[in-house]
N, C-alpha and C positions, 0 to 999 in steps of 0.2 A: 549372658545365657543364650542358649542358641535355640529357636524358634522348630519345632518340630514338624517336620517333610511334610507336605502337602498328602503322601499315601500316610504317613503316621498318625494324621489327623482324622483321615477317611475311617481308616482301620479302625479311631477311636466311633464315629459316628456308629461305624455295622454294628460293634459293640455295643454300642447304647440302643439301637434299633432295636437289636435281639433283646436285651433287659429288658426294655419299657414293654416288647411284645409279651414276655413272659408276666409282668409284673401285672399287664390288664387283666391278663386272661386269668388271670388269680381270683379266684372267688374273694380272697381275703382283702383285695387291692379296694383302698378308701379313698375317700373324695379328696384326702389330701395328693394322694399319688395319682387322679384324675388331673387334679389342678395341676399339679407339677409336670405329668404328664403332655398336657398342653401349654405349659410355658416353654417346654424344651423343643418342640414342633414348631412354636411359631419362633423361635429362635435365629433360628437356619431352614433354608427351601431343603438344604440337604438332608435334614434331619426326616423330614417329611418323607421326602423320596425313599431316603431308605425303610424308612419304616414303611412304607408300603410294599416295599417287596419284601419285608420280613412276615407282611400279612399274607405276600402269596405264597411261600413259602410254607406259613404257620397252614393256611389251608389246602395245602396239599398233599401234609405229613396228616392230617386225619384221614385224606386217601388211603393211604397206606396200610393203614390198622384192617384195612377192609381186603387187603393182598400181600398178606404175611410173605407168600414166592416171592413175588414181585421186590417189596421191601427188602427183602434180604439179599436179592438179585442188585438192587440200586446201589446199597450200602457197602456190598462187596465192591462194587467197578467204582466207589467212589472211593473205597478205603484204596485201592490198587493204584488210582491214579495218584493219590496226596503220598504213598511212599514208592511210586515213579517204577512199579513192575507192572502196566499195563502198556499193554502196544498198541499206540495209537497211530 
């Protein structure tokens, strides 16, 4: 079985970063998804790291709600670059 690419393994951590970000901020999230929460952090330094920039992130998309222009400004040149029609 063949061991998966050091970026395949990252790409799974962002992913888990992003869940566990959403899953805290859940009003509904219970101490069992606390605990587990923290068994998966202290796991990997990596987990950690990312999950912190998934916090800066999470805190700077409630900026946004406060500059609809703006937001819509970000999301367009972000949608632009990810299907590769912006000139950079």
């Amino acid at each position: 079985m063949k061991s998966p690419s050091p970026a395949q393994s990252h790409d799974t951590v962002i992913t888990e970063a992003a869940s566990w970000c959403l899953r805290i901020h859940d009003e509904a999230c219970s101490a069992e998804d606390h605990a587990a929460f923290e068994r998966w952090l202290q796991a990997d330094p990596l987990h950690t790291f990312e999950y912190a920039k998934m916090l800066e992130i999470w805190d700077l998309s409630e900026k946004l709600a406060d500059c609809p222009t703006r937001a819509k400004k970000l999301l367009t040149l972000s949608a632009a670059r990810e299907e590769g029609t912006l000139d950079m």
